[in-house]
C-alpha positions as CSV (number, residue, x, y, z in Angstrom):
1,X,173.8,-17.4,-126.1
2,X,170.5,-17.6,-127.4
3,X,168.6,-14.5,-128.8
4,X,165.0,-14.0,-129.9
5,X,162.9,-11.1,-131.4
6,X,159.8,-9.7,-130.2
7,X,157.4,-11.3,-132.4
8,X,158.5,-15.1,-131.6
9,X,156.3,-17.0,-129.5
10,X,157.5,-17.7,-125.8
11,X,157.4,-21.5,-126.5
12,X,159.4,-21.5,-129.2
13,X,162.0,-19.7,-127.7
14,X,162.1,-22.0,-124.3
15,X,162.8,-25.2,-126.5
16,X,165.6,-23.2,-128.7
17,X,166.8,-22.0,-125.0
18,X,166.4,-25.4,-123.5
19,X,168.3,-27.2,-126.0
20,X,171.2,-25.0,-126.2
21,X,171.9,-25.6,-122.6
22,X,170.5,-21.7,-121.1
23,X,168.2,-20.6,-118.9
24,X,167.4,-17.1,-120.4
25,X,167.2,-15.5,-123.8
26,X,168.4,-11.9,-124.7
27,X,165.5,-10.3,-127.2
28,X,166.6,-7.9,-129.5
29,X,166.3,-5.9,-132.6
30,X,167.4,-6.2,-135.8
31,X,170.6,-4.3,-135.3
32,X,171.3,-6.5,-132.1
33,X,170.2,-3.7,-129.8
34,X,169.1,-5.0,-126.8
35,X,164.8,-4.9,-126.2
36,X,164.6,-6.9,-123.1
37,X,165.5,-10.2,-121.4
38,X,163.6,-13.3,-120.8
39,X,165.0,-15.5,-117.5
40,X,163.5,-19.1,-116.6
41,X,160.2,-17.4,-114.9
42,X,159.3,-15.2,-118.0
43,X,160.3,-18.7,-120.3
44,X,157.6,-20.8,-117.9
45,X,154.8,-18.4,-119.1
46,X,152.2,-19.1,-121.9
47,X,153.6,-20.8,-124.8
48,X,151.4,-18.5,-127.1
49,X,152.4,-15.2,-125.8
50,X,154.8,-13.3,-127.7
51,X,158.0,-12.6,-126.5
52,X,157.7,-8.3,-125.9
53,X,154.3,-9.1,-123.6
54,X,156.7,-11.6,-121.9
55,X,160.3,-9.9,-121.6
56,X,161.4,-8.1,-118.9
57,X,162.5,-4.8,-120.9
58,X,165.3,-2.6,-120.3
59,X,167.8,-5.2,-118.2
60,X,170.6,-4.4,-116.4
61,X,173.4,-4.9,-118.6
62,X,177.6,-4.1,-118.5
63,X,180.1,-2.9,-120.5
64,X,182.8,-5.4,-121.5
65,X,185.4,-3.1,-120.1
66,X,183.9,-3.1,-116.8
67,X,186.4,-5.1,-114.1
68,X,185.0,-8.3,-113.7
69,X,184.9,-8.1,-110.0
70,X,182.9,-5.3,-109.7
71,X,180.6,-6.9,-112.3
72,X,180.1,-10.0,-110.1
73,X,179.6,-7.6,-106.8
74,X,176.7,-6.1,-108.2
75,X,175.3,-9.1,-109.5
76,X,175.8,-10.9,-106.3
77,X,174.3,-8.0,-104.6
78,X,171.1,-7.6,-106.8
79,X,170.8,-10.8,-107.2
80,X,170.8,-11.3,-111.0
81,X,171.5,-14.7,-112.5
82,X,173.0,-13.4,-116.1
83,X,172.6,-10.0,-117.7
84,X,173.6,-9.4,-120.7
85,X,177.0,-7.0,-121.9
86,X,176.8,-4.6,-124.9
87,X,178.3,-1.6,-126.2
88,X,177.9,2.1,-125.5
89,X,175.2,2.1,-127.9
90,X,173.1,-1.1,-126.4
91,X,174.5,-3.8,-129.0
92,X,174.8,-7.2,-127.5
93,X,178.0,-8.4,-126.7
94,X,177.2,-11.8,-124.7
95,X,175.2,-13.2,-121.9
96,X,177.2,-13.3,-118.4
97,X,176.1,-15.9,-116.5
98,X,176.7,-14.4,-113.1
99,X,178.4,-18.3,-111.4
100,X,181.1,-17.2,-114.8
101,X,181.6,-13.6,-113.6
102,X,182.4,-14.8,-109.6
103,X,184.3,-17.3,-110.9
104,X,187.0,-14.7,-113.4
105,X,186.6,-12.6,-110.0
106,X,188.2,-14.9,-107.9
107,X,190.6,-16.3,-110.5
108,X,191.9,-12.9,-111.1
109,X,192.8,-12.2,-107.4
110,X,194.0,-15.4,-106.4
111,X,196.7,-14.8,-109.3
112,X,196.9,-11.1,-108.1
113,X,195.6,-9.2,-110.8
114,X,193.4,-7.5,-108.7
């Protein structure tokens, strides 16, 4: 899952994105506190703007105790490709790719889990 600060340059950060195989980039802080998120519209923007003037700030994001399928129903229902999961205190956890979280979903009920 690819992570950038806000001080790199939007075209660096779509090739690193690119070429690990992702479609958005979490920015964050030194600490791994999450800034801000930058999906495949904000990566198509200037390759010489800086990542915080590109970043959509203050995501969505879930707790990694949350039930997965009540993860994917609100990302179904606001319509949110990937957002990422941290702690309690905003540290990023991972990046859930919302096709992943509807996937668990339905794996967990057809086994009866939920």
């Amino acid at each position: 899952m690819p992570t950038c600060g806000l001080d790199e340059r939007v075209g660096d950060v779509r090739q690193r994105v690119e070429a690990a195989g992702w479609d958005a980039c979490v920015v964050v802080n030194q600490e791994r506190i999450v800034l801000g998120l930058l999906r495949s519209g904000e990566l198509g923007r200037d390759a010489e703007m800086v990542a915080e003037r590109a970043m959509r700030p203050g995501p969505s994001t879930f707790r990694p105790f949350r039930p997965i399928d009540e993860t994917a129903a609100y990302m179904v229902e606001h319509n949110l490709e990937n957002s990422p999961v941290t702690t309690a205190d905003g540290r990023l956890v991972g990046l859930l790719r919302r096709a992943d979280a509807v996937t668990a979903a339905h794996e967990l009920h057809a086994h009866g889990h939920g």
